[in-house]
N, C-alpha and C positions, 0 to 999 in steps of 0.2 A: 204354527209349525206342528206338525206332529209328532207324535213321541217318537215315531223312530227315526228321524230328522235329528229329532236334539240329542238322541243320544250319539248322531255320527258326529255331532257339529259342537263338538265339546271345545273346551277353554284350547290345546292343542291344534285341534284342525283351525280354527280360526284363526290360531297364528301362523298355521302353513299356509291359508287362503290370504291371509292379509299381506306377508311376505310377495308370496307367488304373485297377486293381485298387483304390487307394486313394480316388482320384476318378477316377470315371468320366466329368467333365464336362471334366475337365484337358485346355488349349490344345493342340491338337498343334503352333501354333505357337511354344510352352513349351517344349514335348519338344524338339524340331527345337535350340532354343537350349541348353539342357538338357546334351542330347547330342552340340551341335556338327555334328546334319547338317543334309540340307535341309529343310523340310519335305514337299514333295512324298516325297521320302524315307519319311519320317515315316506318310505317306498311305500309301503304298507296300505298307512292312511291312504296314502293320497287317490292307490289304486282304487280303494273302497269305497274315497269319495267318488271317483270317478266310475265305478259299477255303481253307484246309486244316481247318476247322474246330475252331482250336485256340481263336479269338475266336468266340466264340457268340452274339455281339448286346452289345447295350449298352440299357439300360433305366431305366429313373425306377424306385428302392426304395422304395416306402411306407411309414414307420409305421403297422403293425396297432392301437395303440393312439390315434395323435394321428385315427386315421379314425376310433373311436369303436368298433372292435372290443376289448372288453376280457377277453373269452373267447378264450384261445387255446389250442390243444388237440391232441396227436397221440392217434391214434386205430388201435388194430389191428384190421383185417377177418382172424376167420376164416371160412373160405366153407364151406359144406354140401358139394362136390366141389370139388378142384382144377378143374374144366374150365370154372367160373364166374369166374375171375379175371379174365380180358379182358372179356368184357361188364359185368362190376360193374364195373371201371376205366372201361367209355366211359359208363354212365351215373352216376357219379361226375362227371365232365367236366363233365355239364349244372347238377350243382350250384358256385354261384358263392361260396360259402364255402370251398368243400374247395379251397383252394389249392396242395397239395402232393400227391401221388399215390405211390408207391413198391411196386414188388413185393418183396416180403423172402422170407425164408428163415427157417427157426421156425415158433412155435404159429400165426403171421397167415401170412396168402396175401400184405394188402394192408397198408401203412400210410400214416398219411393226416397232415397237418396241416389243421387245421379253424380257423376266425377266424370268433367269433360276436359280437355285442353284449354278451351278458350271457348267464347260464349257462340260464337258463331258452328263449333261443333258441337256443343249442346242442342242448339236450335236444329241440326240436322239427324240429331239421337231423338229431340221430342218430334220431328215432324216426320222424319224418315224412317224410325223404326217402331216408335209407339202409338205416335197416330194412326198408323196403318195396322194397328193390332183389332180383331174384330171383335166388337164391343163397349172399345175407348169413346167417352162421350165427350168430355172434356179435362182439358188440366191446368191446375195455375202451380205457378212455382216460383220459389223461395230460395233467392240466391243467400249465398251461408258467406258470411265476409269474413270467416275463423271461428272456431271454435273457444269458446268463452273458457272453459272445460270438458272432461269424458271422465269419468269414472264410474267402477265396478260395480255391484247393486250392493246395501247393506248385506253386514255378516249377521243373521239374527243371531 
């Protein structure tokens, strides 16, 4: 980490990250008592983590399943050339399934998480909108039967 890292990511912010990290809806007039400072304080940090881009947003998490996607799927693109990787990824984008994008290393260029309805509309997202992407060479996929866990990345 570099020094000017650890000096944002002191004993404090890491208890606002770890807070945040478990509930992201958590008081920051909570934290502020919490932690015994202000809350403007409170504000403070957080913004600063977030101008250093160590906080990247704050969001509402979905359940893929309670929304009635019961197909859930990683998916590896290998591309016909390396040099179709960034255009299959922006028309990727336009589809509103493919929630997850990734460039990897290995047999795929691309990997993908996909959230379908049910398998037979999955089969119509891989044949009908990504197969048809120019470049797509092949794909195999990895239906996901629940998630074991998800958690945040270490606090260094």
């Amino acid at each position: 980490m570099s020094q000017g890292l650890h000096k944002i990511i002191d004993y404090v912010n890491k208890k606002i990250i770890q807070k945040l990290s478990s509930d992201g809806r958590f008081a920051f007039s909570e934290l502020a008592k919490e932690l015994n400072i202000s809350n403007s304080l409170v504000h403070q940090r957080i913004k600063k983590m977030q101008d250093a881009g160590i906080i990247d947003g704050f969001a509402v998490k979905l359940n893929a399943k309670a929304m009635g996607y019961e197909t859930i799927t990683y998916t590896g693109i290998a591309t016909k050339e390396a040099r179709y990787s960034y255009a299959i990824a922006e028309k990727l984008k336009e589809i509103p399934e493919v929630v997850e994008c990734h460039f990897v290393s290995g047999k795929y260029a691309l990997f993908l998480k996909i959230v379908a309805t049910n398998n037979e509309e999955f089969r119509k997202i891989l044949y009908e909108k990504i197969h048809v992407i120019e470049g797509v060479g092949s794909t195999d996929s990895f239906i996901s039967f629940g998630s074991a866990f998800e958690k945040n990345i270490p606090v260094l």
